[in-house]
PAMAR-527780 format. One line per 5 residues: number of its first residue (from 0); their letters; for each residue x, y, z of C-alpha. Coordinates in steps of 0.1 Angstrom, whole numbers. Layout:
! residues N
NUM	A	X/Y/Z ~ ... $
This chain:
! residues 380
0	XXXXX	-138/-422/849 ~ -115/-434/873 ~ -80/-448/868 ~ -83/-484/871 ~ -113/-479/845 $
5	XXXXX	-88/-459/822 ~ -64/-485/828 ~ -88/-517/814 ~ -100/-494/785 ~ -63/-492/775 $
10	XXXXX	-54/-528/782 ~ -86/-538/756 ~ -74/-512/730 ~ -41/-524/734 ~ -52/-570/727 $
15	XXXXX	-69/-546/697 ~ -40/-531/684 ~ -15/-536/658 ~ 16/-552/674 ~ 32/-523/661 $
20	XXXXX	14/-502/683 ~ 11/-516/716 ~ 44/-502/730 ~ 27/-466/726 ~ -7/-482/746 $
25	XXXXX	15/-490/770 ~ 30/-458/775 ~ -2/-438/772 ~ -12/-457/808 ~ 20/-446/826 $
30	XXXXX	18/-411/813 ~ -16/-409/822 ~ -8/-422/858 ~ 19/-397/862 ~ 0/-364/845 $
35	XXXXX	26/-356/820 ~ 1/-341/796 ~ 25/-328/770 ~ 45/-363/765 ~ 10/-376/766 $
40	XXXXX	-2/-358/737 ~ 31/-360/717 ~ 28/-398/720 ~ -11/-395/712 ~ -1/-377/682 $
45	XXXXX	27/-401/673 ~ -5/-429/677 ~ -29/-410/656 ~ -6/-406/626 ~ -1/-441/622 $
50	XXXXX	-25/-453/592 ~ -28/-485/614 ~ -45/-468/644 ~ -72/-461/618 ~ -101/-481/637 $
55	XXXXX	-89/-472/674 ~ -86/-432/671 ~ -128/-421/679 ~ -129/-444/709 ~ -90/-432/718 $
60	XXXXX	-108/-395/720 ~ -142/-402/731 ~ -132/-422/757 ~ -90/-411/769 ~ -83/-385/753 $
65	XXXXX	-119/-364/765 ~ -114/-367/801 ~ -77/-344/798 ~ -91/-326/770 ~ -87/-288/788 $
70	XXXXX	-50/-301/799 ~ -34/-302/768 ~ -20/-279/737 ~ -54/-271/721 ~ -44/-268/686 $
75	XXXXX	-33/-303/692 ~ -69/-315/708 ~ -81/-302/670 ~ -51/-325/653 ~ -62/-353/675 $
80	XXXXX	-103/-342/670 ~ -94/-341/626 ~ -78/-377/627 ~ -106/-392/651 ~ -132/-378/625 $
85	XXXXX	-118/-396/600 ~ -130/-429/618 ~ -166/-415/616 ~ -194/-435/602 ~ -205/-410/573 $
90	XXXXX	-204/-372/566 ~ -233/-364/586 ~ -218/-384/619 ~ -187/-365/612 ~ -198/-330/606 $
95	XXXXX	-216/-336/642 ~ -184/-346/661 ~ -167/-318/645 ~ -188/-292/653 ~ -186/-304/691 $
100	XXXXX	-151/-304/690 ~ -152/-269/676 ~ -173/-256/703 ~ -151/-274/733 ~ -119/-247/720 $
105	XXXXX	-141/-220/720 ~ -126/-201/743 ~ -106/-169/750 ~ -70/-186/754 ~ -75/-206/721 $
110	XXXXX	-92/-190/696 ~ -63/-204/671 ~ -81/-241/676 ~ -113/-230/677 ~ -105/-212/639 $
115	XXXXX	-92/-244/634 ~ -120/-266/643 ~ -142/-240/627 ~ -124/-241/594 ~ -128/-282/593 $
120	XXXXX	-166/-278/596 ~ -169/-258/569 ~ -148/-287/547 ~ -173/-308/558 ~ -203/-284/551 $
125	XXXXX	-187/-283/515 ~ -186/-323/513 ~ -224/-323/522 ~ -229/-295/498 ~ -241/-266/524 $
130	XXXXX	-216/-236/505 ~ -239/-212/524 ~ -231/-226/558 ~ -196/-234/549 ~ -194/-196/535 $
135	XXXXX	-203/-186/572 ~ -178/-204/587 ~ -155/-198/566 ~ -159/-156/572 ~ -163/-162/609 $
140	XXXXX	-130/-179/608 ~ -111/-145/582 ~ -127/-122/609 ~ -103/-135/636 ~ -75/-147/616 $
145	XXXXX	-72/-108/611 ~ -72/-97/644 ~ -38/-126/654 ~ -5/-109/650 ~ 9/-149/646 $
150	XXXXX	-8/-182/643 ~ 8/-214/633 ~ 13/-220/593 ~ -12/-247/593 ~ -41/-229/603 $
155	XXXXX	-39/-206/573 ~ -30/-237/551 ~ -64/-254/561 ~ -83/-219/559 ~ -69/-210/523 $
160	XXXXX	-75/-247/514 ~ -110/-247/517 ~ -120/-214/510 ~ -101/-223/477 ~ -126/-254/475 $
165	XXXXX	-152/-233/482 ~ -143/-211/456 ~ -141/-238/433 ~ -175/-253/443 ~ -191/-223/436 $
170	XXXXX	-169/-217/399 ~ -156/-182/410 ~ -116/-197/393 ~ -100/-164/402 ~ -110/-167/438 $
175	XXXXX	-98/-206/437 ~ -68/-193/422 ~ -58/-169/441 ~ -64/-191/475 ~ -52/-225/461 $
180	XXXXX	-16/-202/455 ~ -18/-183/490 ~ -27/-227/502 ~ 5/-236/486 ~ 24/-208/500 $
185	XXXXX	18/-222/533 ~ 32/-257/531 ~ 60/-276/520 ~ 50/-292/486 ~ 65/-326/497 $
190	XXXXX	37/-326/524 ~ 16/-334/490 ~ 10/-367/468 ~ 25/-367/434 ~ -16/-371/426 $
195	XXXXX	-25/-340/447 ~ 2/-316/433 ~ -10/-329/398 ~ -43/-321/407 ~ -37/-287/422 $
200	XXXXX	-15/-276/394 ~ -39/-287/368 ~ -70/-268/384 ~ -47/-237/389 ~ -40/-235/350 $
205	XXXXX	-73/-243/342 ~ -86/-221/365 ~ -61/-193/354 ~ -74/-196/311 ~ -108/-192/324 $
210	XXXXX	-108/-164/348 ~ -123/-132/337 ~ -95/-113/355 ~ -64/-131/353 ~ -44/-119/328 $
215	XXXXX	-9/-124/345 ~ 1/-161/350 ~ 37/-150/360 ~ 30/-161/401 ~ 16/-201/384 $
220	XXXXX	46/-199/362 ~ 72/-196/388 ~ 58/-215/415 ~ 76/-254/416 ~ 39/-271/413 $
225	XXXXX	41/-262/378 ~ 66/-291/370 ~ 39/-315/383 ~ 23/-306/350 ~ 40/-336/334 $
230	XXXXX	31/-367/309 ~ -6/-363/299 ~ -10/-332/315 ~ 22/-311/297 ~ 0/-294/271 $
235	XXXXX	-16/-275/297 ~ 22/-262/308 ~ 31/-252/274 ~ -2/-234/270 ~ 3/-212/300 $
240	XXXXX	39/-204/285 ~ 21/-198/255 ~ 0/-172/270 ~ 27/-159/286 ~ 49/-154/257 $
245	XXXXX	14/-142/233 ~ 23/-171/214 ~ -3/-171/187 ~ 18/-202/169 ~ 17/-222/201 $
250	XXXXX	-17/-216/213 ~ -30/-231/176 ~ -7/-262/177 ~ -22/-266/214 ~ -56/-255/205 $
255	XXXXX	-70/-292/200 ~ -66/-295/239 ~ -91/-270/245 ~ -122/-282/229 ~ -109/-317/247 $
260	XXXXX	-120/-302/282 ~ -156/-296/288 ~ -150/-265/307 ~ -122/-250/286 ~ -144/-255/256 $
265	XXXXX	-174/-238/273 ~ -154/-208/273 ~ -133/-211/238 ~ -143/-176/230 ~ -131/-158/261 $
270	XXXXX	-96/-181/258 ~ -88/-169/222 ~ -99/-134/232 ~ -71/-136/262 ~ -44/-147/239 $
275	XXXXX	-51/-119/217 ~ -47/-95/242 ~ -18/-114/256 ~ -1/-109/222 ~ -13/-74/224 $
280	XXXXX	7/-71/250 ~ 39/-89/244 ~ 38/-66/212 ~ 43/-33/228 ~ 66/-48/255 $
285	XXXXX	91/-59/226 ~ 89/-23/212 ~ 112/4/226 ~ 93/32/251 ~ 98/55/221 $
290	XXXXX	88/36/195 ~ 47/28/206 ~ 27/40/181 ~ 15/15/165 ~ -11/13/135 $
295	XXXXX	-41/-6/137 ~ -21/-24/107 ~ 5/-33/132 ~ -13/-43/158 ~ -34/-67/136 $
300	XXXXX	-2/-85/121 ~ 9/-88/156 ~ -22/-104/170 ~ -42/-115/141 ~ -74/-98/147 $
305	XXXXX	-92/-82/120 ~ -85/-40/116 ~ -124/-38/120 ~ -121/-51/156 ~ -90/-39/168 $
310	XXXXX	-100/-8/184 ~ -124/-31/205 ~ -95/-54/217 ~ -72/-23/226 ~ -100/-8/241 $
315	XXXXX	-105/-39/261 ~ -65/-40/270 ~ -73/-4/281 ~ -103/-14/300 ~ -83/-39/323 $
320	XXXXX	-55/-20/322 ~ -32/-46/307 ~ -19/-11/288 ~ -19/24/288 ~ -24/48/258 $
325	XXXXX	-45/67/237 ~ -66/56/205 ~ -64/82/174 ~ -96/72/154 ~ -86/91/126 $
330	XXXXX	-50/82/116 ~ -62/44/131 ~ -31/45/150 ~ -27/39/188 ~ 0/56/209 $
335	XXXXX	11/34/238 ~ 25/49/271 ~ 31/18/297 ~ 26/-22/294 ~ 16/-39/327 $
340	XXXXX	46/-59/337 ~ 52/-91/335 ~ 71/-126/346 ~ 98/-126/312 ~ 108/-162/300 $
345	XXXXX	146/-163/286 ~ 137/-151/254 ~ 120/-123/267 ~ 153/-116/293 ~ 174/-118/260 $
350	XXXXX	157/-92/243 ~ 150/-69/272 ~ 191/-70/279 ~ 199/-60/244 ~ 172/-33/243 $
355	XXXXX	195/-21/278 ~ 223/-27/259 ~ 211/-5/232 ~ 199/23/253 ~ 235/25/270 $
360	XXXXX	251/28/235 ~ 225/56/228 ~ 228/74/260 ~ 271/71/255 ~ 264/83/220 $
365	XXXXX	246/115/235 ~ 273/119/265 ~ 299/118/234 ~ 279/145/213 ~ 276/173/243 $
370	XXXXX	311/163/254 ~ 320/173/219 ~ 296/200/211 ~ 302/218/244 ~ 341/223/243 $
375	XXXXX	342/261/244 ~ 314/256/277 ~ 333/228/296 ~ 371/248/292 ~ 379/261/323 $
């Protein structure tokens, strides 16, 4: 396409456009004209992020932006290739263009667009429901991701992003939770809706009660997304505190919640089973390194479970290695030796600096003792 054909396509889009937008039309013709490719695609950009060039951006690409495709930034070309997919008729229309666009930055100089691009199409895959095929691209696009020593934030943003939806499409919550927090990791959260972080932080906490291996929330507890947990949705914040904390009180004031969300309720069991072992926990953190063993009695008053099935629960704790210890069968008594650590609320803080404080009165106590006791060693 020559320039005087460029140059009508341009004055049509431009009668097309939003008022707003025709001054950039009109410089897209001189900057074309004059090959500056990199103002050209900052002032593409610029065009493309406008909600009102909505209708205009998959003839912008098919038409302009195609014939200096190889000229510009290619990560760019991908930005460009995302928002002119947008503009595509359905799913199946789109998941075409974006696999074309994939294979155009496949090549040795910009493997960081062509993860990109690849990443995209396995969204897509997901939105048509193809999780195998999304899967695939998904690993094709980890395998070199690993071998870069850099790549801009916002190519592991959109990979953790959908492999988190992936995960979540295919129920594995510890997968979605660990990828939805490595997702938020990589961007700033005011990039997101008040809706999305809502959304995010609820599936995270849900996510987090029903994992079979998440027994630490302290990472979701400290990360800012939490506080979009607010209004309707605050139970589900003062539940994860109550886990936290092995708040047996809390989790039963908050209980009603649970059987309130379909998939919460399909796993009731497993929940009240964590919270046990939660207060398991939080039981021999409270307790001095010396003073561990703990009966069976003890540990029941602490969590509420029955003596006939607390050496399964311990075990259990032992088994994930939420503790460490040994179980005496006979005297029903359990000797403690380590607790897994743990993000501490300010109660917990409190407690944990007197216990210091206490051990620094015991070890000035002993320092007193030999001082006093050793008088006839220590004279010169």
């Amino acid at each position: 396409m020559n320039v005087d054909t460029i140059s009508d396509f341009l004055a049509d889009q431009r009668d097309e456009a939003p008022e707003e937008l025709q001054g950039l039309i009109i410089q897209f013709e001189n900057l074309w004209e004059r090959k500056l490719w990199h103002q050209l695609t900052d002032s593409l950009v610029q065009f493309f992020e406008n909600p009102a060039s909505q209708k205009q951006r998959l003839q912008f690409y098919k038409v302009f932006i195609s014939k200096f495709a190889d000229k510009i930034n290619q990560l760019k070309l991908v930005d460009l290739g995302l928002k002119a997919a947008s503009a595509c008729r359905d799913d199946e229309e789109r998941l075409s263009f974006l696999q074309d666009l994939a294979k155009k930055v496949d090549n040795e100089n910009s493997q960081d667009a062509f993860v990109y691009a690849t990443i995209a199409v396995g969204m897509m895959k997901l939105r048509v429901e193809d999780e195998e095929g999304a899967r695939q691209d998904l690993d094709k696009a980890e395998k070199i991701l690993d071998t870069f020593d850099s790549v801009e934030a916002k190519v592991h943003a959109a990979f953790y992003r959908t492999n988190a939806t992936y995960y979540s499409s295919v129920k594995d919550y510890a997968s979605y939770y660990r990828n939805a927090l490595l997702y938020l990791a990589c961007i700033d959260l005011k990039e997101l809706s008040e809706g999305e972080r809502k959304s995010i932080a609820f599936e995270l906490g849900i996510s987090a009660l029903v994992s079979e291996s998440i027994y630490n929330f302290g990472e979701l507890l400290q990360h800012p997304i939490l506080a979009a947990l607010a209004g309707d949705a605050e139970w589900l914040r003062q539940l994860l505190l109550a886990f936290n904390r092995g708040d047996l009180v809390a989790y039963d004031k908050l209980s009603g919640h649970i059987s309130n969300n379909e998939l919460l309720a399909d796993n009731e069991d497993e929940i009240r089973e964590k919270i046990y072992l939660t207060a398991l926990t939080e039981a021999v953190f409270r307790r001095p390194p010396h003073q561990r063993a703990m009966t069976f009695d003890a540990i029941a008053a602490d969590t509420r479970v029955r003596s006939n099935q607390i050496e399964h629960l311990v075990m259990k704790a032992l088994s994930l290695g939420l503790v460490r210890g040994t179980i005496d069968e006979v005297d029903k008594l359990v000797n403690f030796t380590w607790v897994q650590p743990r993000v501490l609320d300010m109660t917990q803080i409190a407690s944990m600096g007197a216990r210091l404080g206490e051990w620094g009165e015991n070890v000035n106590k002993l320092g007193n003792w030999i001082e006093a006791t050793g008088q006839d060693i220590w004279a010169p």
